[in-house]
MIVEX-81328 format. One line per 3 residues: number of its first residue (from 0); their letters; for each residue x negated, y negated, z of N, C-alpha, C. Coordinates in nm, 3 decimals. Example, Ala and Ser with C-alpha at 12.3 -4.5 7.8 and 13.67 -1.06 7.14 Angstrom:
REM residues 2
0> as> -1.319 0.569 0.780 -1.230 0.450 0.780 -1.320 0.330 0.780 | -1.285 0.225 0.708 -1.367 0.106 0.714 -1.290 -0.003 0.787
//
This chain:
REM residues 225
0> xxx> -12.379 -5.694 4.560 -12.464 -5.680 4.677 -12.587 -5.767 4.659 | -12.597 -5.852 4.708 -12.739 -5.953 4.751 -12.770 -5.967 4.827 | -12.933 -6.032 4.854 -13.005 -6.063 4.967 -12.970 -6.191 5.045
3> xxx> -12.915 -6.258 4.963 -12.936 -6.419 5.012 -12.856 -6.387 5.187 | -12.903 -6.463 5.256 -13.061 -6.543 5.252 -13.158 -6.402 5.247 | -13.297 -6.417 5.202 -13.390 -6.361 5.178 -13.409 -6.301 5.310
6> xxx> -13.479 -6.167 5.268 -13.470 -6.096 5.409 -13.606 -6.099 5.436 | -13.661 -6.069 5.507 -13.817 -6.052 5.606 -13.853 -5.884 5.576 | -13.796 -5.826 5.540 -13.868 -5.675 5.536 -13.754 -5.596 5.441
9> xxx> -13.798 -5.495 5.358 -13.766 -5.471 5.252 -13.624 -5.359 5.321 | -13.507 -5.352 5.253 -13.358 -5.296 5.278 -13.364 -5.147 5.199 | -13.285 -5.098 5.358 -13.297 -4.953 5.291 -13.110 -4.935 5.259
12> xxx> -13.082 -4.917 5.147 -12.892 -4.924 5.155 -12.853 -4.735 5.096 | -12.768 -4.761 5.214 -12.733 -4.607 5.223 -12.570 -4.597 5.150 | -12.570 -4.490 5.039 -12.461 -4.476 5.010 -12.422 -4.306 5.044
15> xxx> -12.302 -4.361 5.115 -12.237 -4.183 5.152 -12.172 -4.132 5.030 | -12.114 -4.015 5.102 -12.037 -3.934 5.003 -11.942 -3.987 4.962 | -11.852 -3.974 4.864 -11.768 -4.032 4.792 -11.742 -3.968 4.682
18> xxx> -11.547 -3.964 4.609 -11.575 -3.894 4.515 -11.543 -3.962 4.366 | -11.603 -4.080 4.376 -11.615 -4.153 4.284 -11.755 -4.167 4.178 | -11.747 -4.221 4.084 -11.840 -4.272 3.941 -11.861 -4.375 3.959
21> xxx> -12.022 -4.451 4.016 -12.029 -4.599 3.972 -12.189 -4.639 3.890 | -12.158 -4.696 3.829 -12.209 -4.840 3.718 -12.292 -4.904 3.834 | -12.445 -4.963 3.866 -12.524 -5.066 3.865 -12.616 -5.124 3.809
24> xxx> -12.639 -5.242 3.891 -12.761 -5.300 3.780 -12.778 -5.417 3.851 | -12.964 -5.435 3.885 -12.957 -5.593 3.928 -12.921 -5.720 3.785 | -12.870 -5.809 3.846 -12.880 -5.931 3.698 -12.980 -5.985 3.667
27> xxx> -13.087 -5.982 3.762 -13.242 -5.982 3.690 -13.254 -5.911 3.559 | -13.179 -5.748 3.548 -13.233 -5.683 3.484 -13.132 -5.618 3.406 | -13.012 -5.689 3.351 -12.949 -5.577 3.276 -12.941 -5.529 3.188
30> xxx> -13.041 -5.486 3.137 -13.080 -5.416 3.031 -13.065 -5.259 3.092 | -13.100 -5.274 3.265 -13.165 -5.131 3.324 -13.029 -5.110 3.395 | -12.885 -5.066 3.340 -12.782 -5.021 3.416 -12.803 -4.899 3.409
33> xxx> -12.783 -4.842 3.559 -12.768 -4.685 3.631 -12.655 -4.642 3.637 | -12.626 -4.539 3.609 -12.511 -4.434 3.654 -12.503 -4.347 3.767 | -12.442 -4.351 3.893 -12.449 -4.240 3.990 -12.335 -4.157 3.968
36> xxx> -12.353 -4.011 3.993 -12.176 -3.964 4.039 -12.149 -3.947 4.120 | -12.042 -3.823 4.087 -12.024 -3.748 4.242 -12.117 -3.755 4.341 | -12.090 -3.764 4.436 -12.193 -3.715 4.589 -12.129 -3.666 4.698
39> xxx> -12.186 -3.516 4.695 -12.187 -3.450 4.794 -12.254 -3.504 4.931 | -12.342 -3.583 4.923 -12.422 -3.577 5.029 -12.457 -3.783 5.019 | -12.551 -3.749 5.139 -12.617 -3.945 5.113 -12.685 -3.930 5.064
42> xxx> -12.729 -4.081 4.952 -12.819 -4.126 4.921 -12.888 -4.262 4.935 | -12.984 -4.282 4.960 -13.110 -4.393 5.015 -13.154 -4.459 4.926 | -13.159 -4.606 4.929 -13.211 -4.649 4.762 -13.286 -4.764 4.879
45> xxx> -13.407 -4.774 4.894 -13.539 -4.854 4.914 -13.492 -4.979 4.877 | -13.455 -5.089 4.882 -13.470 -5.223 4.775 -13.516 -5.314 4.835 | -13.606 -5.358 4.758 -13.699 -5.472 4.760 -13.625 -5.646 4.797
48> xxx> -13.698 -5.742 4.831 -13.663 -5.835 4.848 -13.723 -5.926 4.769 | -13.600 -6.049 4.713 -13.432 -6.048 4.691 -13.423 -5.958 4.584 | -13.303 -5.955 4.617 -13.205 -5.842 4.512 -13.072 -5.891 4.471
51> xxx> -12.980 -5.816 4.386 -12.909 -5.913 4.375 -12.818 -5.758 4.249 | -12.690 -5.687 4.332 -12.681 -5.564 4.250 -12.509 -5.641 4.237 | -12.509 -5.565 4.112 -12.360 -5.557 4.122 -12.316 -5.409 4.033
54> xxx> -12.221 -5.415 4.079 -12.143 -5.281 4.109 -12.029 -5.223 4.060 | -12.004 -5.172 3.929 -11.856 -5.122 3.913 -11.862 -4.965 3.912 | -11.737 -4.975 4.003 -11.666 -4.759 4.030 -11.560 -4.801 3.974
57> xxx> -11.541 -4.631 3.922 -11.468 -4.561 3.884 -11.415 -4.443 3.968 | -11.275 -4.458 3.963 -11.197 -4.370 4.063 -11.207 -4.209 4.003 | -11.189 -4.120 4.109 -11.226 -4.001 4.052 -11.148 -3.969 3.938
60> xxx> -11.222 -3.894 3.797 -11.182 -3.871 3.678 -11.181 -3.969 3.579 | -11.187 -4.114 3.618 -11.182 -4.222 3.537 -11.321 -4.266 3.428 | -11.413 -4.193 3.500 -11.528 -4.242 3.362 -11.538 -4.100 3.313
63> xxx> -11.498 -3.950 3.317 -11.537 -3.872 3.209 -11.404 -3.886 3.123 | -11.259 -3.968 3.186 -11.163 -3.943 3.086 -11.242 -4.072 3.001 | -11.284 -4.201 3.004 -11.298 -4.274 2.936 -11.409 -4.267 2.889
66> xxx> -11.528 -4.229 2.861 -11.626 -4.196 2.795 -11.645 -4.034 2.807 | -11.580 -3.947 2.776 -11.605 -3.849 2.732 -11.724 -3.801 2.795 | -11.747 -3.862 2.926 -11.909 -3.767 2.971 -11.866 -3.672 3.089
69> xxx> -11.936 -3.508 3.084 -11.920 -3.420 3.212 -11.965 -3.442 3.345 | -11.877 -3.510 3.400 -11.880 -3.591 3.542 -12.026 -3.418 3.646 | -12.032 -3.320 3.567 -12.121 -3.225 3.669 -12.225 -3.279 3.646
72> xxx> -12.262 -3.301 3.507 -12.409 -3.356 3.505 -12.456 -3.440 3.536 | -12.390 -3.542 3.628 -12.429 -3.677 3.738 -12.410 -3.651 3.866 | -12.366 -3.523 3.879 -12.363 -3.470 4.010 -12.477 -3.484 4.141
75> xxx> -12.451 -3.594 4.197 -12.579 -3.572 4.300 -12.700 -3.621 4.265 | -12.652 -3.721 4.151 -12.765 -3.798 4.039 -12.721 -3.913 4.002 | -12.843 -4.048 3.990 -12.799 -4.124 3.911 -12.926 -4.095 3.815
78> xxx> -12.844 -4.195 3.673 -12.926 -4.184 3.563 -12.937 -4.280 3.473 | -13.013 -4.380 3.371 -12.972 -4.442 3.342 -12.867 -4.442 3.236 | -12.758 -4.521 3.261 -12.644 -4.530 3.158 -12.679 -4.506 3.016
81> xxx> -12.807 -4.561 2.947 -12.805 -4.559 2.807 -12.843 -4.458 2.713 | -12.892 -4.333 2.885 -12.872 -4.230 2.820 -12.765 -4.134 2.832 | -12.686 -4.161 2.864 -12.542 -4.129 2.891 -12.435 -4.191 2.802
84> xxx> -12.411 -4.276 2.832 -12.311 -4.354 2.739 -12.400 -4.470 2.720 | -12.450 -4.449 2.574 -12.553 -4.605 2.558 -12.476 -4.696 2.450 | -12.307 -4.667 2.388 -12.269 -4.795 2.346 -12.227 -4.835 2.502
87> xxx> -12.163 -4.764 2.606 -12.099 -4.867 2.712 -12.249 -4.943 2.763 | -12.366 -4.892 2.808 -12.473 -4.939 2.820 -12.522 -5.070 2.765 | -12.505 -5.092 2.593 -12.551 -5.168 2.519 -12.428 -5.272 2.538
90> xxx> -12.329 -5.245 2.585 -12.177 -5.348 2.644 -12.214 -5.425 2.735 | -12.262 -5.323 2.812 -12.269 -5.389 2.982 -12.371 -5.494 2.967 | -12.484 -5.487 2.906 -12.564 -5.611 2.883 -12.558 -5.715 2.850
93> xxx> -12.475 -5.669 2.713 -12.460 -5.813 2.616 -12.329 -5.874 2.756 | -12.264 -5.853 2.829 -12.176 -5.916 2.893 -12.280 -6.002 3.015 | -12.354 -5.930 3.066 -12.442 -5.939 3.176 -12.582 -6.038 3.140
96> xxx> -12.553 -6.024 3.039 -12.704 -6.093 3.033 -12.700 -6.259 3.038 | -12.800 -6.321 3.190 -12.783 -6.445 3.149 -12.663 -6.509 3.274 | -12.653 -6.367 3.316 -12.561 -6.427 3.463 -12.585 -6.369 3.603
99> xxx> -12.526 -6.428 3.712 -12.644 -6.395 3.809 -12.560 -6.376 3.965 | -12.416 -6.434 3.927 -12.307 -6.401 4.010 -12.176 -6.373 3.976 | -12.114 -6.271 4.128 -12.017 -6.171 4.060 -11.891 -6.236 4.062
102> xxx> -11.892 -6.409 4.089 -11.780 -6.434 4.039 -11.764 -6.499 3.881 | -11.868 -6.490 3.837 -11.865 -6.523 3.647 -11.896 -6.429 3.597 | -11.948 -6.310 3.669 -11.900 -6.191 3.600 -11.772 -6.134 3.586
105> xxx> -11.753 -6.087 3.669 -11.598 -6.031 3.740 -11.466 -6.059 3.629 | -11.454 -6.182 3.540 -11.370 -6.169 3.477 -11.414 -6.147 3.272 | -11.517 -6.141 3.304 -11.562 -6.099 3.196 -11.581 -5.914 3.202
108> xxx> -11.613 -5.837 3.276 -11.616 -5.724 3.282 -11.466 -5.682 3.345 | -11.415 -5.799 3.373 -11.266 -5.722 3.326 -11.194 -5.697 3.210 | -11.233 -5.788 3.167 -11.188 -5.797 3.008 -11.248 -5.732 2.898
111> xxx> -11.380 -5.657 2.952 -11.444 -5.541 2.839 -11.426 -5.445 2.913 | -11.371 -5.411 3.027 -11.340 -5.294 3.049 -11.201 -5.239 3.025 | -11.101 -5.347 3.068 -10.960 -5.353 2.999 -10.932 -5.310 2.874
114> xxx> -11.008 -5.374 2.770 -11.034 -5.376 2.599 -11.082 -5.225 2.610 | -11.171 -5.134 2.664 -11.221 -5.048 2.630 -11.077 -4.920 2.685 | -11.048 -4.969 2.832 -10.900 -4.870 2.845 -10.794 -4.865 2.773
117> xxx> -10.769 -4.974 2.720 -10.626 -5.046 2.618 -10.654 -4.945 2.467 | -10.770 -4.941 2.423 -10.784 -4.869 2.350 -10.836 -4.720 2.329 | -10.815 -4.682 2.451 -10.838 -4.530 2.461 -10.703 -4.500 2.482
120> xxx> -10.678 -4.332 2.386 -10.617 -4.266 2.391 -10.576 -4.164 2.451 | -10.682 -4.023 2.533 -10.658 -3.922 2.551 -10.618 -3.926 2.685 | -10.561 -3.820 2.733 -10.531 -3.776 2.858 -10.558 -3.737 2.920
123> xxx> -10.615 -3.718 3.035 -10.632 -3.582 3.110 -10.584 -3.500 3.132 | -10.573 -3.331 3.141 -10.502 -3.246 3.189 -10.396 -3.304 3.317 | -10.290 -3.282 3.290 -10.212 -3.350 3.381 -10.150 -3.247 3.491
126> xxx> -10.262 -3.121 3.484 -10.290 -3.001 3.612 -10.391 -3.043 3.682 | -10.513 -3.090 3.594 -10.597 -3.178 3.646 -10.536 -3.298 3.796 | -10.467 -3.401 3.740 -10.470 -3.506 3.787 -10.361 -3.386 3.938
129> xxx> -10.218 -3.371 3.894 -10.159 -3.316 3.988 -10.211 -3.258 4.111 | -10.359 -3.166 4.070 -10.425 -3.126 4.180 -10.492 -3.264 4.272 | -10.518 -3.311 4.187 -10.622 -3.443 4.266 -10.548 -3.530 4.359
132> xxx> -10.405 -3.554 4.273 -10.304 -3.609 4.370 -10.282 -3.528 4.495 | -10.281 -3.426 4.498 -10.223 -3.336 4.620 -10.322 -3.348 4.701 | -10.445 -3.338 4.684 -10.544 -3.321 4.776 -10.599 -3.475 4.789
135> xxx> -10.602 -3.535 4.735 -10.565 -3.739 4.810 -10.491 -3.717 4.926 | -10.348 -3.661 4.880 -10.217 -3.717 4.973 -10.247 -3.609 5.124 | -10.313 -3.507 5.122 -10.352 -3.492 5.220 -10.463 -3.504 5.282
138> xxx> -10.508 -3.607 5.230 -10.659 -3.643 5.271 -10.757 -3.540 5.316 | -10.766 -3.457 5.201 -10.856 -3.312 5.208 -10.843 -3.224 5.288 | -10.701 -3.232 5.374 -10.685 -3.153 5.479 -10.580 -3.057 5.430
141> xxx> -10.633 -2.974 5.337 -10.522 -2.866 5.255 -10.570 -2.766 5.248 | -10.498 -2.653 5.206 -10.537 -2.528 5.240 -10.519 -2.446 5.028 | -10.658 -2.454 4.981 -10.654 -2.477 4.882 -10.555 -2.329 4.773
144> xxx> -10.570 -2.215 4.804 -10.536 -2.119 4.795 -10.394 -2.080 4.821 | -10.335 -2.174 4.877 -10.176 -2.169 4.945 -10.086 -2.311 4.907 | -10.171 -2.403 4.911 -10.125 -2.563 4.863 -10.115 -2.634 4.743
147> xxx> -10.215 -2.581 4.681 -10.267 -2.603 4.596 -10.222 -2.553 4.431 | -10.041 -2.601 4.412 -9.998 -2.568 4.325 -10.074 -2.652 4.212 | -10.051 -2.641 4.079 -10.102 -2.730 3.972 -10.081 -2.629 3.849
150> xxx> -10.022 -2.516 3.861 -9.987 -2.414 3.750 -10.075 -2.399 3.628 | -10.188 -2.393 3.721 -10.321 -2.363 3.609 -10.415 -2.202 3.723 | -10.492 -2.106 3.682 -10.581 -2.049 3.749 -10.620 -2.102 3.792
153> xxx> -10.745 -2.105 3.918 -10.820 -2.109 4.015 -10.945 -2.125 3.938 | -10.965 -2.064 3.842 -11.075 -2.060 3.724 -11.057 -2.169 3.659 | -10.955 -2.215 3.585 -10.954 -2.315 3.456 -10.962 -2.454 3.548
156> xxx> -10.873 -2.452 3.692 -10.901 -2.559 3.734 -11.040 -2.594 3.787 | -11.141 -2.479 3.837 -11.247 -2.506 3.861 -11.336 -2.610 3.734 | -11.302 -2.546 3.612 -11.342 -2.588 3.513 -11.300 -2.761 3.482
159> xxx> -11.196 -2.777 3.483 -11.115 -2.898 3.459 -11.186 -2.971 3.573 | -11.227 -2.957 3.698 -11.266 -3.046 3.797 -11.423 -3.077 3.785 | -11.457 -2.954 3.720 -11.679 -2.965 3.689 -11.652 -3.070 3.601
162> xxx> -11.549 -3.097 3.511 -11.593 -3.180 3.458 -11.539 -3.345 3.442 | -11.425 -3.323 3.474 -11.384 -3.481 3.536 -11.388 -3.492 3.681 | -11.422 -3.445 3.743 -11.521 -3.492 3.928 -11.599 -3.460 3.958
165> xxx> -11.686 -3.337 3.897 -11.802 -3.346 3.935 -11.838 -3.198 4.015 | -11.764 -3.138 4.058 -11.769 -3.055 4.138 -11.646 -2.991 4.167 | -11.638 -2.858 4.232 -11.529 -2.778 4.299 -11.397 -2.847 4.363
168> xxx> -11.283 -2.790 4.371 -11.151 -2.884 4.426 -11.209 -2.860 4.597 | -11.258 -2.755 4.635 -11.303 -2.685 4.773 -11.409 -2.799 4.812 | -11.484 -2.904 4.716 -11.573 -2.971 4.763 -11.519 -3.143 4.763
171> xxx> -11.449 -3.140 4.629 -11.389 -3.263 4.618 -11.321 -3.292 4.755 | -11.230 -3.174 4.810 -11.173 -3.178 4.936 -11.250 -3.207 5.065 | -11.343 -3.159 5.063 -11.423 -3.209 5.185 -11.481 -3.324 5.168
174> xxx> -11.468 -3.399 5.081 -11.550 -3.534 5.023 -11.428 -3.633 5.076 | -11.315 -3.586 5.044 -11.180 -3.671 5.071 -11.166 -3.656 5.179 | -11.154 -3.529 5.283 -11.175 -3.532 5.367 -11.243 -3.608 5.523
177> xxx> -11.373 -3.635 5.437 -11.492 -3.730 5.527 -11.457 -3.860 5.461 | -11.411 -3.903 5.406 -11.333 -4.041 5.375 -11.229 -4.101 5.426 | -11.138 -4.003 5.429 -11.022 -4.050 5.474 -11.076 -4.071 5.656
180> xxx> -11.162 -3.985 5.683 -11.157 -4.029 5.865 -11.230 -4.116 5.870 | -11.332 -4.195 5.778 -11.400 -4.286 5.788 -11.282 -4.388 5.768 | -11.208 -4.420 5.700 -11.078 -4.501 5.680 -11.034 -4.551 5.782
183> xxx> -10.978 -4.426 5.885 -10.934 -4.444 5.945 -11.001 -4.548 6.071 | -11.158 -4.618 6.025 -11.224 -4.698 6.174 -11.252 -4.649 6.252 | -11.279 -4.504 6.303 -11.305 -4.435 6.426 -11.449 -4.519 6.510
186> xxx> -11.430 -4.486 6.607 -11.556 -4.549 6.729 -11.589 -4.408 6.763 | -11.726 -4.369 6.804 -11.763 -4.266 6.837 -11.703 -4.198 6.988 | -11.717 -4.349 7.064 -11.609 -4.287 7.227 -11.461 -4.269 7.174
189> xxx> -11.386 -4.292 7.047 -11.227 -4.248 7.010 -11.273 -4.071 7.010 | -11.355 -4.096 6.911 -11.401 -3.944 6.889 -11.410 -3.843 6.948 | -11.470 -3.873 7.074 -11.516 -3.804 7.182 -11.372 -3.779 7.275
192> xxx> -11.294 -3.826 7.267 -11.166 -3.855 7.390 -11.098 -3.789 7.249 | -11.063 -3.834 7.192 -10.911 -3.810 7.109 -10.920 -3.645 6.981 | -11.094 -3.675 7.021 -11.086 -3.516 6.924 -10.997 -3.533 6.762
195> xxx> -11.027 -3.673 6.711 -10.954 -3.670 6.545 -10.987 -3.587 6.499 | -11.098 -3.523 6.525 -11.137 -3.451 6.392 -11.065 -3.337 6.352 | -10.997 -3.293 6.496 -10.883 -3.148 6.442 -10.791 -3.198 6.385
198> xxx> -10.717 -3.303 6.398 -10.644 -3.353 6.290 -10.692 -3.359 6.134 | -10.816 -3.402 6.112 -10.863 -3.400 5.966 -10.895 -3.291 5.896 | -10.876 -3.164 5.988 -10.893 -3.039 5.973 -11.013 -2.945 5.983
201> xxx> -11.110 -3.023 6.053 -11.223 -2.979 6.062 -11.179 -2.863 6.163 | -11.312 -2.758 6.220 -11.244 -2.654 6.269 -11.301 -2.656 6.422 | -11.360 -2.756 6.465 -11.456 -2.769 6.616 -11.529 -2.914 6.590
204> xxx> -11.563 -2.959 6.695 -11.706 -3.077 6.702 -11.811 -3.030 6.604 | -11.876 -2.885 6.636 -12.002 -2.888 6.545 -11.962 -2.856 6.387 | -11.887 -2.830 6.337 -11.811 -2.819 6.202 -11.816 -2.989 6.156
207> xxx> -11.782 -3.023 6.258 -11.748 -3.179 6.225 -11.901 -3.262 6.180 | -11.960 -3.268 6.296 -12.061 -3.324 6.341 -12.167 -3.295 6.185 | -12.162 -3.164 6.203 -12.243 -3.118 6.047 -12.242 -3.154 5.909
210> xxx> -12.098 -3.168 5.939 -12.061 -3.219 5.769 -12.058 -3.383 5.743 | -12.059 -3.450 5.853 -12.022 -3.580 5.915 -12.218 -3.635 5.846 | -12.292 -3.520 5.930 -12.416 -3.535 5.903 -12.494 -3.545 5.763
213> xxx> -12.440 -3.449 5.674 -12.479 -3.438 5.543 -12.443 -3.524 5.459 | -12.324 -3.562 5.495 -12.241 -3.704 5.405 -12.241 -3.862 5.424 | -12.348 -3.882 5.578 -12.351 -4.017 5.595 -12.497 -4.031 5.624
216> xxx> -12.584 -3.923 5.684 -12.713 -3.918 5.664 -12.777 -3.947 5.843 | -12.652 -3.946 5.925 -12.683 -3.986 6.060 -12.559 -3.900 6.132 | -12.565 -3.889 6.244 -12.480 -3.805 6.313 -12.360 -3.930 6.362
219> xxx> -12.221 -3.852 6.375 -12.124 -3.956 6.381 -12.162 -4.091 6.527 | -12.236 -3.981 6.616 -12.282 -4.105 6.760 -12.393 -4.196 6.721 | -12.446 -4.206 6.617 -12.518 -4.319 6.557 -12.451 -4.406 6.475
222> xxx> -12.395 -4.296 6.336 -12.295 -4.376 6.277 -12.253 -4.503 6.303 | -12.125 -4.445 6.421 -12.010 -4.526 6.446 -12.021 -4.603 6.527 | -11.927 -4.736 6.531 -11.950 -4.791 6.668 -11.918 -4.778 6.806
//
């Protein structure tokens, strides 16, 4: 993410909900890589002019299986990486430092991130992943208590999800949920005529509208186009 050309007044960049892990850092500065997680909700990051960010995510479960960190405690937070994982921290620099675009990065942080998966071993609970698959494939529109096989308790999986996503399967779901209809390109007049949202399983307009609200930070008739 960059400025060029230079902007006239300072950028406000909004990131929605999502139930992913990502890595930034301007290349001015990579010494100072951030960690965000999970997000329930939006977040607003002010940035100054020029800027110049780049950006690696991790798909849900993919950075607490590979660095061993509890995806709850980034919950709704970023932080900086090096106090989190400060050998991947002290990585990301020595790769970063000294470059300033993401196409001479890009294959170099493939290749220390590759090297770092190639040589990891462990697994995830594979009740874990099963649940996560199920509630992808219905794009959060599941009925968690009835659908929601994975032959683990309701308890242990709560547990298994605080800590490789960040949060509840009941929340992860509504996160997938407000994704998948963003996917889908909606225009606010589709919205209004075609009523998607009972398809995505929401339960009315203001059910919709509310949660639509908390996760993008504007109501869907501003939102969308």
């Amino acid at each position: 993410m960059t400025s060029l050309p230079s902007l006239s007044e300072p950028f406000v960049y909004r990131v929605v909900a999502d139930g992913c892990i990502d890595l930034f850092f301007h290349t001015d500065h990579p010494e100072d890589v951030y960690v965000m997680g999970f997000s329930t909700t939006y977040t607003e990051f002010p940035l100054d002019h020029p800027f110049n960010y780049i950006g690696i995510r991790f798909l849900p479960a993919a950075f607490p299986l590979l660095f061993g960190v509890n995806a709850a405690t980034l919950t709704n937070r970023f932080e900086p990486l090096g106090a989190v994982a400060p050998g991947l921290a002290a990585g990301l620099t020595q790769q970063a430092t000294g470059l300033h675009n993401l196409a001479a990065l890009q294959p170099l942080l493939d290749r220390f991130f590759e090297k770092i998966a190639t040589g990891h071993t462990a697994d995830a609970d594979h009740r874990l992943l099963q649940a996560v698959d199920l509630i992808l494939r219905a794009g959060g529109n599941i009925r968690l208590e009835k659908e929601l096989h994975s032959g683990v308790s309701p308890r242990q999986l709560r547990r298994l999800f605080d800590f490789y996503i960040g949060d509840s399967p009941k929340t992860f779901s509504k996160v997938v949920r407000f994704q998948q209809l963003l996917h889908t390109t909606p225009t606010a007049d589709s919205l209004k005529a075609h009523k998607h949202f009972f398809d995505a399983g929401y339960y009315d307009q203001a059910h919709f509208i509310k949660e639509f609200k908390t996760m993008y930070g504007l109501p869907p008739t501003l939102a969308l186009p």
